[in-house]
N, C-alpha and C positions, 0 to 999 in steps of 0.2 A: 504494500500500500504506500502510495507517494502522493502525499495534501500537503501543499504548502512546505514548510520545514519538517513533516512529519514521514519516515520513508523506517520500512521495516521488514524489506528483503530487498536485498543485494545480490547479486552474480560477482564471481571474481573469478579470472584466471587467473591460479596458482601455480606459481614453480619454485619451489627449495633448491637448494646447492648443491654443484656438486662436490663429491671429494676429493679432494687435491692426491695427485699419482704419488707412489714413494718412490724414494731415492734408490738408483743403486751405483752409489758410488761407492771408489775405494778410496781408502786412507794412502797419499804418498807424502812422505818426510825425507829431509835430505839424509837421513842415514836407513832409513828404510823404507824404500819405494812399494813395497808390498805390504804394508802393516794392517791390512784386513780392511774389509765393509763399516764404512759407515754412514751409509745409504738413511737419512731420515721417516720418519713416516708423513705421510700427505693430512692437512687439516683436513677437520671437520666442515661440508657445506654447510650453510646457514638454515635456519629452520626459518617456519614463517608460525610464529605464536601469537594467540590470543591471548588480550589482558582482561579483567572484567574492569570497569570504570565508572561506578554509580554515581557518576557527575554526568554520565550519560543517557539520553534516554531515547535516541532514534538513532539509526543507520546511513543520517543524513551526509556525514561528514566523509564516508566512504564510496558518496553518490559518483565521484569520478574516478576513484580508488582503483579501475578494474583489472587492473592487469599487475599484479606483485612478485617478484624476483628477487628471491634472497639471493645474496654474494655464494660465490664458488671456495671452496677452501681451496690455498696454497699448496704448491706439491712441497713435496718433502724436498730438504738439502743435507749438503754434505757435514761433515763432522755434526753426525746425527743431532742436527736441527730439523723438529717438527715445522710443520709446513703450519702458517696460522689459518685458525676457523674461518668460513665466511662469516660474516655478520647478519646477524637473526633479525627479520623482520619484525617487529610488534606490533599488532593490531590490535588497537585499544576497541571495546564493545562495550554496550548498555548492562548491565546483568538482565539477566533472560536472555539472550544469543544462544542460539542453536545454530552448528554448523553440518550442512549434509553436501556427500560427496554429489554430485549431480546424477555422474552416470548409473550409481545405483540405487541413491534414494535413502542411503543410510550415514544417518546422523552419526558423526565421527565425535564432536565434543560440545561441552554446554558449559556456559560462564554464568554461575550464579551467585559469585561471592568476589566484594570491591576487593581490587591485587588478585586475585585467580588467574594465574599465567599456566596456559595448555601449550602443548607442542600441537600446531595443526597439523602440517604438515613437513615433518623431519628432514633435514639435510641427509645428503649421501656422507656413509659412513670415509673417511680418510685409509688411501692403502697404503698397506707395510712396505717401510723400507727393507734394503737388503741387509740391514744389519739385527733385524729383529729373524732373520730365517739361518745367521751363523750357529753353528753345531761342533760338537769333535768331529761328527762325519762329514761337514761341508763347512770348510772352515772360509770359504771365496765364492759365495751364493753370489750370482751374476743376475739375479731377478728379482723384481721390487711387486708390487703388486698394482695396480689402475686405483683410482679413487672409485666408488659406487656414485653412480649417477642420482643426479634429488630425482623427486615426485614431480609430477605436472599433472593437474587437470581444471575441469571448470569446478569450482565450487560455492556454495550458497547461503548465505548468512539469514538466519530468519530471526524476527525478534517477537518475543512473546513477553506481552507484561508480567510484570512481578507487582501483584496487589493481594493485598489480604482480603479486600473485601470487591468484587463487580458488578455494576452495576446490569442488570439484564431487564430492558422491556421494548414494548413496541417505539419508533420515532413519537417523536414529540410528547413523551409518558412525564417529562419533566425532572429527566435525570441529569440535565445539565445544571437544574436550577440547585437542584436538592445538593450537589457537589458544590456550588455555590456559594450554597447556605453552610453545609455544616464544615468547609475546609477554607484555604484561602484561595484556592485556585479559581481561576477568571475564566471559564469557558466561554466558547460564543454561544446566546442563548436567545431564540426568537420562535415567534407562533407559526412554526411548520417544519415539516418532515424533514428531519436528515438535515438537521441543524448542528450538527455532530459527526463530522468525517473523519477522523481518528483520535484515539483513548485520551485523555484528558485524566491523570493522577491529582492528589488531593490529600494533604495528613489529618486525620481528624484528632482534634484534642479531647482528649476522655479525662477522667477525675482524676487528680493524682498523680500530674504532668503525665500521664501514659496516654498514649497515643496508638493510630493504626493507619495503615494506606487502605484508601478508596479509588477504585476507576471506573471514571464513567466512559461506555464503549460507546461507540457507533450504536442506530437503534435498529434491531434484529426484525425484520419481516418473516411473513410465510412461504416457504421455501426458501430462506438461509440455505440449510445445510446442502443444497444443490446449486449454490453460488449466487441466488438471488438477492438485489439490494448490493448489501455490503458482503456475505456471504461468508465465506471461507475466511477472511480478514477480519470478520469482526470477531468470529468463533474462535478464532486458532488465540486470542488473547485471553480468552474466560477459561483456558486451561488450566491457567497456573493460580487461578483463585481460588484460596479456600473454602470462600463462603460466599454465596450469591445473594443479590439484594435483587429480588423481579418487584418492580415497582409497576401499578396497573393504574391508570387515573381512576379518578373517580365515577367521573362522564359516562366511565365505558358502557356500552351496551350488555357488552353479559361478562362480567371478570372471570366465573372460573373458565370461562372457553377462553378466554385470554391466557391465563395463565395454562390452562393445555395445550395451547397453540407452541406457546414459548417453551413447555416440557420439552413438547416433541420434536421440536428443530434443535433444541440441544440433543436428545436421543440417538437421532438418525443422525447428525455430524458424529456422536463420541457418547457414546452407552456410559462410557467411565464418567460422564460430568453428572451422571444421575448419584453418585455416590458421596456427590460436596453437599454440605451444610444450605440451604437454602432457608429467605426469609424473605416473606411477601409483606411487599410496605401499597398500601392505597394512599397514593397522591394526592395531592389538590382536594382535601378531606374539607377544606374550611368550606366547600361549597354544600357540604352533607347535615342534616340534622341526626339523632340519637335515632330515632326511626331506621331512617335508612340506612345509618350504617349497621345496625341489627342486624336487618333484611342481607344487606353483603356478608357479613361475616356468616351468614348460612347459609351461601354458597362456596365459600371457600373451603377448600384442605384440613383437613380438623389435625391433621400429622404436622404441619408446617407453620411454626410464631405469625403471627399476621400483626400489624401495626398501620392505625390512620395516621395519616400524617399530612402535614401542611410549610410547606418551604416559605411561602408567603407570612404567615401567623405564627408559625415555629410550633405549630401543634404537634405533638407525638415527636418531636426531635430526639428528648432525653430518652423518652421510652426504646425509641430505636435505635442510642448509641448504644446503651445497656444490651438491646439483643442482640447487636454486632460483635461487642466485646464479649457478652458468655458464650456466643459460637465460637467465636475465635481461640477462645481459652477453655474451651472443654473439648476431650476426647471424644 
């Protein structure tokens, strides 16, 4: 997804170093021209590593990045001097970075922790000089070894939020407000659909300086999980949430079919998202009397906390940090 400054898969052509050749040289002195091998060994190519860098939070910075070539190691030299490494590339990431090889689809390393430095992809190992192969049986080894050639391929950096808490409902259900309201963050907020084109994080302050991360995504339509809307980019971010906040307005016409509509599109994307912590908050509650929110709360989920609440009035705010903070903190 690429909005504005917000971009969270990357392409990269990859190639690591190769290994510098080893030496085979011999040792000559003016009092002894034959004094054996002392053929160096060849550096190490360069790697290309990932850093994690939670001063980061988009893949933007890498948007022209695409083509990266670690240095080659030095071959080996004489009076068994090693040949020096190539130098390692570092590719500083957001934490959540996933990286997958292209061609087959499998995820090679994941940055979840600020300083987590992975080898992506390894330089070629450095070869032995002729002084590492001398024996009593071969005391004048005439052969050194090649350096091992680096890696090369395309490969793909994906970025998945890291939030404790997600937000999940239909466009305009009033999750940018609500994010708004209970953090310091500034999303764009206006009366229509898909007013929200990528995650927007949030700290919320809870009792007792403790605190938790909020995201609020892009708004999930019917058929999401077959790419519609925002599709596969909105979904692939609600993975790494622990606890779900589906927020349903008030207005709605039938909530619990709302809130099944939205079960189901998490479903059919990822069965595993039915196993997170979920909490359903009713929006824009100030426009409800006690009547009627009765009448809704006997349509909803008798299994799942429900909470009215109102971003304009602050009604139900406390009640719903309280039920974000004991899902978050209980097993």
């Amino acid at each position: 997804m690429e909005r504005g400054n917000f971009v969270d898969y990357i392409r990269i052509s990859a190639k690591s170093g190769k290994g510098g050749a080893g030496s085979a040289h011999f040792m000559r002195t003016k009092y002894n021209p034959e004094a054996g091998p002392d053929g160096g060994d060849g550096g190490r190519g360069g790697h290309i590593i990932l850093k994690g860098n939670s001063q980061l939070w988009t893949l933007l910075h890498l948007r022209w990045y695409k083509n990266v070539v670690a240095e080659d190691g030095a071959n080996g030299r004489d009076n068994n001097s090693t040949g020096h490494n190539g130098a390692d590339v570092i590719i500083e990431v957001p934490l959540g970075t996933q990286a997958f090889d292209e061609e087959t689809g499998e995820m090679e390393v994941e940055i979840l922790h600020d300083g987590q430095e992975v080898i992506w992809v390894p330089g070629g190992q450095g070869g032995r000089g002729n002084a590492y192969f001398k024996s009593a049986t071969n005391q004048a080894p005439e052969y050194s070894q090649p350096g091992m050639p680096g890696k090369e391929g395309w490969k793909a950096l994906e970025l998945k939020m890291l939030a404790d808490v997600g937000l999940v409902g239909f466009p305009n259900a009033g999750k940018s407000t609500l994010l708004s309201t209970i953090t310091a963050a500034k999303p764009k907020i206006a009366d229509y659909a898909f007013t929200t084109l990528t995650p927007n994080l949030g700290m919320v302050a809870y009792r007792n300086d403790r605190s938790f991360c909020i995201a609020d995504l892009p708004g999930i339509i019917e058929g999401a999980h077959e790419g519609k809307g925002l599709g596969h980019r909105f979904l692939r971010h609600i993975e790494r949430n622990p606890v779900l906040l589906f927020l349903i307005p008030a207005d709605s016409q039938d909530h619990r079919k709302d809130f099944d509509i939205l079960l189901n599109e998490l479903e059919q994307y990822n069965s595993e998202l039915l196993d997170k912590k979920f909490i359903l908050a009713i929006s824009k509650s100030d426009m409800l009397d006690d009547e009627l929110k009765t009448a809704i709360a006997e349509e909803l989920p008798t299994d799942i906390p429900h909470v009215f609440i109102s971003s304009v009035t602050q009604q139900g705010l406390s009640e719903l940090k309280d039920l974000l903070w004991q899902a978050l903190n209980t097993k």
